[in-house]
N, C-alpha and C positions, 0 to 999 in steps of 0.2 A: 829246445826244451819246451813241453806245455806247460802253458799257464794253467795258475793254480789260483782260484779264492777262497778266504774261507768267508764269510757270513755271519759268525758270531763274534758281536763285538761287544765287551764289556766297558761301562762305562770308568771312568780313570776314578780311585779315591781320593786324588791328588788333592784335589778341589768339591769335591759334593754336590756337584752342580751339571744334570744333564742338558747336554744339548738341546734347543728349541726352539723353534721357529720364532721369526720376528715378533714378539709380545705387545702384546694391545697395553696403552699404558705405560710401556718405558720407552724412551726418546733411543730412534734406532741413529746407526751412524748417519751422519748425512748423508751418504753415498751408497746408503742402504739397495736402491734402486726398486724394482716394484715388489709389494707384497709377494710372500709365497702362501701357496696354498693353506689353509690351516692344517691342524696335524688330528690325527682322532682326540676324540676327547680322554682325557687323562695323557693324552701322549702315550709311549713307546716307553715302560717304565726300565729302566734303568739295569744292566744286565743279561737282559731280556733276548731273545736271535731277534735278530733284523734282518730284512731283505737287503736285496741291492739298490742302491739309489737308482734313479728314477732314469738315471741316462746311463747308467750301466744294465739295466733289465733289456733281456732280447725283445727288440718287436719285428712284428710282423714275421716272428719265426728265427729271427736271425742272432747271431754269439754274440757275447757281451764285447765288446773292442779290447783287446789286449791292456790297450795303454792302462784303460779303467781298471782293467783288473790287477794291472800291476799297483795304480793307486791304492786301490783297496787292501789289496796285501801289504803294504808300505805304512798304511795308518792303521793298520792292525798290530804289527808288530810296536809300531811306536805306541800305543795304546795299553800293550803289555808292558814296556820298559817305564811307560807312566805308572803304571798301578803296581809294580811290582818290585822296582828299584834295577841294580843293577843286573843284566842278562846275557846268557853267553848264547850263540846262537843255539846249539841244541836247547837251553831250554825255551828259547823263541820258537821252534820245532814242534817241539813238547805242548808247551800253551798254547800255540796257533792252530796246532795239525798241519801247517805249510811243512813240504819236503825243505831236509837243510839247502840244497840248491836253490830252491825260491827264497828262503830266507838269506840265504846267502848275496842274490840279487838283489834284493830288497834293502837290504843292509846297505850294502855300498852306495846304492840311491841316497837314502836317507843321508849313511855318514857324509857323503861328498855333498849336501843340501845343508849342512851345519848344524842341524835339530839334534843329533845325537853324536857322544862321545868315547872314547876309548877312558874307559875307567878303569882299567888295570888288568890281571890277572887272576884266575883261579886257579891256587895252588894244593897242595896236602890232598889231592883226590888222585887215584890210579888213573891212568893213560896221560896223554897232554895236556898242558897246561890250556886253559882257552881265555881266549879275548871274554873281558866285559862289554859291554855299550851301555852307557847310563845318557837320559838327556840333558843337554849342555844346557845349562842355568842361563847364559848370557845371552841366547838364543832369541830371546822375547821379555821385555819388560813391563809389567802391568802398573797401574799407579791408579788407588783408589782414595777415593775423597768422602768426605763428610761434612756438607752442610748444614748444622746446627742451631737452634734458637741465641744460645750462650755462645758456643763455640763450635772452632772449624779445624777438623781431623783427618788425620793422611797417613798415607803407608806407600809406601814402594817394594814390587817382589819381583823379584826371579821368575824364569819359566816352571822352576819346581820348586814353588811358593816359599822359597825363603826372604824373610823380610830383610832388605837392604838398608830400611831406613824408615825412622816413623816419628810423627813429630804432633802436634796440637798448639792452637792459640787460642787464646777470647777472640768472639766476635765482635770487634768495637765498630764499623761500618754500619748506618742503616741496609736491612736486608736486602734491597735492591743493587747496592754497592759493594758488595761482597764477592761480587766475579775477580776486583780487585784482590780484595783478601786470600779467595782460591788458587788466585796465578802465583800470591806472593807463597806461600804455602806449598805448591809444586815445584818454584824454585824454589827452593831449600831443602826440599827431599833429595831432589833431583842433584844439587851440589853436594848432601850429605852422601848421595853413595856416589860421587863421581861420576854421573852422567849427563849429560846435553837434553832436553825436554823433545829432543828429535827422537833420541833414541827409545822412546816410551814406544811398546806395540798397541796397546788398549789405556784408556783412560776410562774406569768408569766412576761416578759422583751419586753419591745418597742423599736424596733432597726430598724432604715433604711433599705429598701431593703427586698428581700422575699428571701424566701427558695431554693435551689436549690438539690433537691434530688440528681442530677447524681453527683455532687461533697459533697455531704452530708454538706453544706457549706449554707451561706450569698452571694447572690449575686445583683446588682443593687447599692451599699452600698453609693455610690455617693463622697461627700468628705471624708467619712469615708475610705480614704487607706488603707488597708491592715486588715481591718475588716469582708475582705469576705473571708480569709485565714480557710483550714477546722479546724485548729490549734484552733481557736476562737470558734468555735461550739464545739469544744468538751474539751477546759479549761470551758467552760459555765454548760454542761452536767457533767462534774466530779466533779464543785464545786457546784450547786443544787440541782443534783438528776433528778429520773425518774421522778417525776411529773415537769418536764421545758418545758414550751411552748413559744416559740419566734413569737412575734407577729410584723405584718409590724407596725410601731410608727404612721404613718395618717390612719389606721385602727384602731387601737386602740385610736387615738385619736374620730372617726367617732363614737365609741361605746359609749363612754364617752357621747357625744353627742347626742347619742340617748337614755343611764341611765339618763342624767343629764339634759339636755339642747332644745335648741330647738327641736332638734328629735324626744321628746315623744309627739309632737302635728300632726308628721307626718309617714305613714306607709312607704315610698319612699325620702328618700331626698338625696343629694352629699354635703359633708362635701371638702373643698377647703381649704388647706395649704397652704398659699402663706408665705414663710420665707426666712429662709439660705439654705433651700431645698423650692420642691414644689412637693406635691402630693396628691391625692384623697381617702377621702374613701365613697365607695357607698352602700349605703342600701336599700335593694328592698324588699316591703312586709315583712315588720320587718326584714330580715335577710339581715348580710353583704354578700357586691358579693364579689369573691375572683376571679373569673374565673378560666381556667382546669390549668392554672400555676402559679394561684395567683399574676399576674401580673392588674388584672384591678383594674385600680385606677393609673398607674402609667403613671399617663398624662405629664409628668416631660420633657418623650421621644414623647410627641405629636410633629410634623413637623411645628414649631412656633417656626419661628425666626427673624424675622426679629427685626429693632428697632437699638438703639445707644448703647445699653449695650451686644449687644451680642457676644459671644466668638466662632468662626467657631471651633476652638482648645480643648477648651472641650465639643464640642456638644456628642460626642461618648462616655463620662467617666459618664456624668449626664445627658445628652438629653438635644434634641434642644430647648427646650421650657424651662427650669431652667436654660437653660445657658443663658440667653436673657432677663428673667423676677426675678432669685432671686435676693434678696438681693444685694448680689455682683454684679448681673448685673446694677442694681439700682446705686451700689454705681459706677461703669464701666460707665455708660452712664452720669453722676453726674459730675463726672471731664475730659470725653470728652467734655462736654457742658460748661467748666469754671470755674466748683467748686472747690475751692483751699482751701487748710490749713484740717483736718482731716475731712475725709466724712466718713460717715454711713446710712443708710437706714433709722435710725428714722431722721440723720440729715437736707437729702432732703425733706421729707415730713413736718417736720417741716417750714422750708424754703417756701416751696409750701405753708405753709398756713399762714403765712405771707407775703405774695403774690409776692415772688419773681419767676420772669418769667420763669429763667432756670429751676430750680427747679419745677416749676409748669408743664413743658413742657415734663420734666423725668417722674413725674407721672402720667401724661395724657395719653403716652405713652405705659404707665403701666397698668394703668385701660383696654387700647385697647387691650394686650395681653391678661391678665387675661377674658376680655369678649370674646376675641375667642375663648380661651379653654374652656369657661361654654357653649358656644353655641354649639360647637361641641357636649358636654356632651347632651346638650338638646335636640338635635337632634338626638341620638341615643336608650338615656334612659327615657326623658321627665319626668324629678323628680318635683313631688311638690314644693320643697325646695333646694335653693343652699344657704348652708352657709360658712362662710368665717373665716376663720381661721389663725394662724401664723401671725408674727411681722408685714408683710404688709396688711396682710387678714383684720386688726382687727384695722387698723389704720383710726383716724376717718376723714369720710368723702369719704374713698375709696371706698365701698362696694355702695355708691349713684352712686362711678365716674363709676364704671363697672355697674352696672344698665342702668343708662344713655346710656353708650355703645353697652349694650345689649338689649335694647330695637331699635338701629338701625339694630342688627344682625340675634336675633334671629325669627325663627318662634311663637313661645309664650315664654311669659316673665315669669319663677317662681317665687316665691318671694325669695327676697334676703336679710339674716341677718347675722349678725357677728356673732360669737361668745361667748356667755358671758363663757366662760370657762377660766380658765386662764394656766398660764405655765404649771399645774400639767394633761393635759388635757391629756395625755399619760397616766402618772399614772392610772390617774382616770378610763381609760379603761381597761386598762392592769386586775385592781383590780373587775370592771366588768367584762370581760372575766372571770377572776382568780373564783371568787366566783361560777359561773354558773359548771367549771371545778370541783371544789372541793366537791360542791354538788352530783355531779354522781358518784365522788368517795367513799362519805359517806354513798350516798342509796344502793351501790354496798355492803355495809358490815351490810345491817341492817340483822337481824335475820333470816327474809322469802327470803332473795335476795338470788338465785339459785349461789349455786358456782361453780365450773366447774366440780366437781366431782357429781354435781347433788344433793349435801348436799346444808343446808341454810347454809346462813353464818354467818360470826361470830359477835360479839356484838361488838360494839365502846367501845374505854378502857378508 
């Protein structure tokens, strides 16, 4: 029978999150081994036809190897049973354009690989009845974390994102001792859904701050002290394992955002954490920007400071711009201005919309910072979408006050919405990243996947 490819591959809605090259800025697995080339800028957005990878293109004249092209056809159709739910072979036919013979082949690969299942039949239609294939849930387990100022947050899912289990505690360890708190937090998910911490495919964790290769360490970590210690990176890497990827936490919350939330209506938007921290994450043509050091998005260090909450003294530890606009700053400017007996960031906006002056004055003030920093953004990247995120982001009535604002600053006005995500909004990316990871892990062992010895590989257990 001749081999058949097809070429167009759409990315999965499973998770919201495409495929991309090892990212400047998040902690790849240990075992990552050497960089790969960069990808064009913006990347390959999402959808979009694709060529053939890079050891499937003929050279020097010559066919693409069989085996490849059976791969290809293999994760093509799995690709559609991702994005589409359950599929009987004609319409794997149908969406792929593979003859049912090839799908046919393809199929029995996959199902005897364990990535996919017999989900029943389809009935009430004229001729025979036909098999489903949906992907088998137990196939791959993601487990995504949340390192937090206060507290530390977790989920465990399925190969097709269903939550198995999800849990939270305070942070009572100093932050450096919290590797402890994260293992203890992985077991108890891991017991909640009845699994062994072996059986996890991906592990990936949301932690302030990005990566810093020359110190192999956390750096930026902000009020997290002594979390950028390399000591921390690698209690993290010894209680996980090779598949751990450390993801910046408003990246990961940004991805959530675009699986979940407002994002999937837009190809370009800026996700804005205004909290106990502040920082960005940016998505351009479906893919997140990380830049060459994985520093964009860390608007935290933008030259914005001015205001009554601002601290000259930790501009250098968290940036000018969080030291003047979080939280603390909020609650800093709150009782320069006369607020007496216990203050907090939800306290003054409370106050504010009970229409007490000072209070009203604090987050007017607030709104004005926050609409500098999106103008800036909009001035550089011009996203569709700025949405608003974190304890102030999301507090109502804010995201009009910075509108308002922005509409005297900016060159054009994007639209501006909050968040409907809630505290888990890390999580929830962490576990889309996680899933998209763990999937390349599983295609890499299906039967036709080339191993390095130039045999296929071996079958899922």
């Amino acid at each position: 029978m001749t081999e058949e490819v097809a070429v167009t591959v759409t990315a999965s809605s499973t998770a919201g999150v495409a495929p991309a090259a090892r990212p400047a800025g998040r902690i790849p697995p240990a075992d990552a081994g050497p960089r790969p080339r960069p990808e064009p800028a913006g990347g390959e957005p999402a959808g979009e036809r694709v060529g053939l990878p890079a050891a499937a293109r003929p050279n020097d004249g010559q066919a693409a190897r069989p085996q490849l092209i059976r791969e290809l056809n293999e994760q093509l159709l799995l690709s559609h049973i991702r994005q589409h739910g359950p599929c009987s072979r004609a319409d794997l036919a149908r969406l792929s354009g593979l003859s049912k013979p090839t799908v046919s082949l393809a199929l029995t690969n996959v199902e005897g690989s364990g990535l996919v299942r017999i989900a029943g039949q389809r009935t009430g239609v004229p001729g025979r009845s036909a098999r489903l294939y949906e992907i088998r849930p137990d196939a791959g387990f993601v487990l995504g974390l949340d390192i937090g100022q206060q507290y530390l947050r977790g989920a465990l899912a399925d190969l097709t994102g269903e939550i198995r289990a999800k849990a939270s505690a305070r942070a009572r360890a100093r932050p450096a001792g919290r590797v402890a708190e994260l293992i203890q937090l992985a077991d108890a998910l891991c017991a909640d859904a009845g699994l062994d911490r072996g059986a996890i495919t991906q592990t990936v964790i949301g932690s302030p701050g990005v990566y810093d290769p020359r110190r192999n360490a956390m750096a930026l970590t902000g009020q997290l002290s002594g979390w950028s210690r390399p000591a921390v990176l690698a209690g993290l890497r010894e209680a996980f394992g090779l598949n751990l990827v450390v993801e910046n936490d408003v990246d990961a919350a940004a991805l959530a955002e675009q699986a979940h939330g407002h994002g999937r209506e837009f190809a370009s938007f800026a996700f804005v954490w205004i909290g106990t921290g502040i920082g960005m994450g940016l998505v351009l043509d479906g893919r997140l920007h990380r830049g060459v050091h994985g520093v964009a998005g860390e608007i935290a260090f933008m030259p914005i400071s001015e205001g009554p909450g601002a601290d000259p003294g930790d501009v250098r530890k968290r940036g000018a711009l969080e030291s003047a606009a979080s939280a603390q700053a909020v609650v800093r400017a709150a009782r320069r201005a006369g607020m007496r007996g216990p203050v907090s960031a939800r306290r003054v906006f409370a106050a504010a919309a009970k229409g007490d002056e000072r209070s009203a004055a604090v987050v007017a003030q607030e709104a004005r910072l926050v609409a500098k920093a999106v103008c800036s953004v909009v001035t550089v990247v011009d996203p569709e979408l700025v949405v608003l995120g974190g304890g102030i982001g999301q507090a109502p009535g804010f995201a009009a006050a910075v509108t308002d604002e922005l509409r005297l600053l900016a060159p054009v006005l994007p639209e501006v919405r909050v968040s409907a995500l809630g505290t888990d909004a890390v999580v929830d990316g962490c576990l889309a990243s996680g899933t998209e990871l763990a999937w390349k892990q599983l295609l890499a062992l299906l039967p036709s996947a080339p191993a390095a010895d130039g045999s296929g590989g071996r079958a899922l257990a």
